[in-house]
C-alpha positions in Angstrom: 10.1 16.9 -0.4 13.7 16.7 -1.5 14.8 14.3 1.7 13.6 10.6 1.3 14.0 9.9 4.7 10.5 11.9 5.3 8.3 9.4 2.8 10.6 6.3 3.9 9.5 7.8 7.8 5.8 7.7 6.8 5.5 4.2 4.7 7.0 2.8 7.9 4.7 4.6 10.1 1.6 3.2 8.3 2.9 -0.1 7.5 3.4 -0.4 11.3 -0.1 0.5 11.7 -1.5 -1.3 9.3 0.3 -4.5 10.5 -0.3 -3.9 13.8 -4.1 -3.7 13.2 -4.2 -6.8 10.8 -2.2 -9.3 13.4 -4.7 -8.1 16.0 -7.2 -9.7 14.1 -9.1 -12.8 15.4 -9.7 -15.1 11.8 -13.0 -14.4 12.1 -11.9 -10.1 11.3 -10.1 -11.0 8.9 -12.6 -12.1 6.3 -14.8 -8.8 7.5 -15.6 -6.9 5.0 -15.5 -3.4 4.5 -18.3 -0.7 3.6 -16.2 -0.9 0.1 -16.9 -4.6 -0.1 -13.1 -5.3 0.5 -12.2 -8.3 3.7 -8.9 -7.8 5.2 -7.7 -10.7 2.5 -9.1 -8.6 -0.2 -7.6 -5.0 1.3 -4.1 -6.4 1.6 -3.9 -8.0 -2.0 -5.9 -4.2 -2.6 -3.0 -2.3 -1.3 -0.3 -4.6 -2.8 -1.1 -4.9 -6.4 -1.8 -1.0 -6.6 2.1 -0.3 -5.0 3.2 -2.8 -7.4 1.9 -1.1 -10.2 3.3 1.7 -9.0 6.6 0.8 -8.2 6.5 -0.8 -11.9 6.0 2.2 -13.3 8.5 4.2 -11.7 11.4 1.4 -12.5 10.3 1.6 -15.5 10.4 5.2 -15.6 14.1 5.1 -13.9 15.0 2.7 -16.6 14.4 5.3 -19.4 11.8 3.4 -20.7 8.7 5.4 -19.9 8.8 9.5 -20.6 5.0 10.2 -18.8 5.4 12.2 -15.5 3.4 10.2 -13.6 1.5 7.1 -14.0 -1.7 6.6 -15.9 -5.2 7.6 -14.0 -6.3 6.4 -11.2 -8.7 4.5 -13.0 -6.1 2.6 -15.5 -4.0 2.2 -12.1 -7.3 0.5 -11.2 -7.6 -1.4 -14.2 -3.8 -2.9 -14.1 -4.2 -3.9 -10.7 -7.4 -6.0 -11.0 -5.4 -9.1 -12.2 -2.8 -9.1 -9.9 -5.7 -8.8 -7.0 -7.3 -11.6 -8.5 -4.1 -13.8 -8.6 -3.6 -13.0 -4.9 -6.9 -13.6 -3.7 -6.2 -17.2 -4.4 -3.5 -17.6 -1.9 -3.6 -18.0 2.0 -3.7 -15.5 4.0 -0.3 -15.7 5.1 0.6 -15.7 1.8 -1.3 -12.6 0.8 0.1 -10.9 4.3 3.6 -11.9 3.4 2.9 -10.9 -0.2 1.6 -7.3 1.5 5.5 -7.2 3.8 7.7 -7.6 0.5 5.5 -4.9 -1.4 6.2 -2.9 1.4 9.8 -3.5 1.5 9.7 -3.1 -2.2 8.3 0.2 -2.2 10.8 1.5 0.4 14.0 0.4 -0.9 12.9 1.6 -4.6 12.4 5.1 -2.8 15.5 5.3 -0.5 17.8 3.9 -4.0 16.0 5.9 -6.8 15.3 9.0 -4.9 18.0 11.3 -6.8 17.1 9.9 -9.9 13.5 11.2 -9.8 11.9 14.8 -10.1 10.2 16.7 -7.3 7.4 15.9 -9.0 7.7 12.2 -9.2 8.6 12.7 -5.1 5.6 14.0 -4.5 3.6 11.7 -6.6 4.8 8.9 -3.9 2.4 10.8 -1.3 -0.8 9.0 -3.3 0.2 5.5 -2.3 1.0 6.4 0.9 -2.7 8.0 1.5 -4.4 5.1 -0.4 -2.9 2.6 2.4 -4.2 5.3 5.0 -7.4 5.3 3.2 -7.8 1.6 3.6 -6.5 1.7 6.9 -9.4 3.9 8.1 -12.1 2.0 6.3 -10.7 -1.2 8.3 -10.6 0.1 11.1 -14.7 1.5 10.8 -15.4 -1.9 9.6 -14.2 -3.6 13.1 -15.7 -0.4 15.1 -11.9 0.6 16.0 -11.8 4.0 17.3 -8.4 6.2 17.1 -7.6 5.7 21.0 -7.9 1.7 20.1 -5.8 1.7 16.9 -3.1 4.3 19.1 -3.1 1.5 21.7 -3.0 -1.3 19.0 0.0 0.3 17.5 2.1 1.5 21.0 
C-alpha cells in the first residue's frame, strides 16, 4: 500500500459511515449499549482514545524517538487507552462526538503528511485502526437492529 490516498479513501469512507449512523440517533440510541457493554458515548471515546494512541505512537516513531516497528500489543494499546476513555466519558456528548471528528482529522492528516517517512510495514499497520472502527461500526449497528440496506440508506 505505497499510495496514501487508498487508507486516507477508506478512513473517510468509515468515518462517513460512522457519523452518518451516530447523527441518526434519537438520544435515547445513543446511550444503547452494545453486546460489548460499550453506549454510543462509550464507542466514540472507544474509538478515539485507541487512534490517539496510535497516532502517538507513530509521531513518536517519525520523531526518532521510538525504534519498535509497530506499537505495543493490542492488549497494552488497550491498557494506554483506558485513561483517556475514562477522561472522555466525562464530557457531553457533543463533546465526545466532536472529540471523535478531530481524532479523525488527526489521524488523516498524520497519514497524508508522514506517509513517505514510514515503512510499508508501518503502512500497513494503519489497516488495524481502520477495521477496529469498522468493528465497532458493525456492533452498533446490531445493537440498534440496523441491517446493511438501512446503514447503505443512512449513509447515501
Amino acid at each position: 500500500m505505497s499510495d496514501s490516498s487508498i487508507i486516507i479513501s477508506a478512513f473517510a469512507d468509515e468515518d462517513r459511515r460512522l457519523r452518518s449512523l451516530v447523527e441518526s440517533l434519537s438520544p435515547d440510541q445513543q446511550i444503547a449499549t452494545c453486546e460489548d457493554g460499550l453506549c454510543v458515548r462509550a464507542l466514540l471515546c472507544h474509538v478515539s482514545a485507541w487512534d490517539q494512541a496510535v497516532i502517538k505512537f507513530f509521531v513518536e516513531k517519525v520523531e526518532g524517538n521510538i525504534t519498535s516497528h509497530t506499537p505495543h500489543s493490542f492488549t497494552e494499546l488497550e491498557e494506554q487507552t483506558k485513561h483517556r476513555e475514562a477522561e472522555l466519558l466525562n464530557k457531553s456528548f457533543s463533546e465526545i462526538y466532536a472529540q471523535y471528528i478531530e481524532t479523525t482529522s488527526k489521524m488523516q492528516n498524520f497519514i497524508l503528511t508522514n506517509w513517505d517517512e514510514l515503512s510499508e510495514e508501518d503502512h500497513n499497520y494503519f489497516t488495524i485502526p481502520l477495521q477496529h472502527r469498522r468493528h465497532h461500526r458493525h456492533k452498533l449497528e446490531k445493537v440498534l437492529n440496523i441491517s446493511e440496506e438501512m446503514e447503505n440508506a443512512i449513509t447515501a
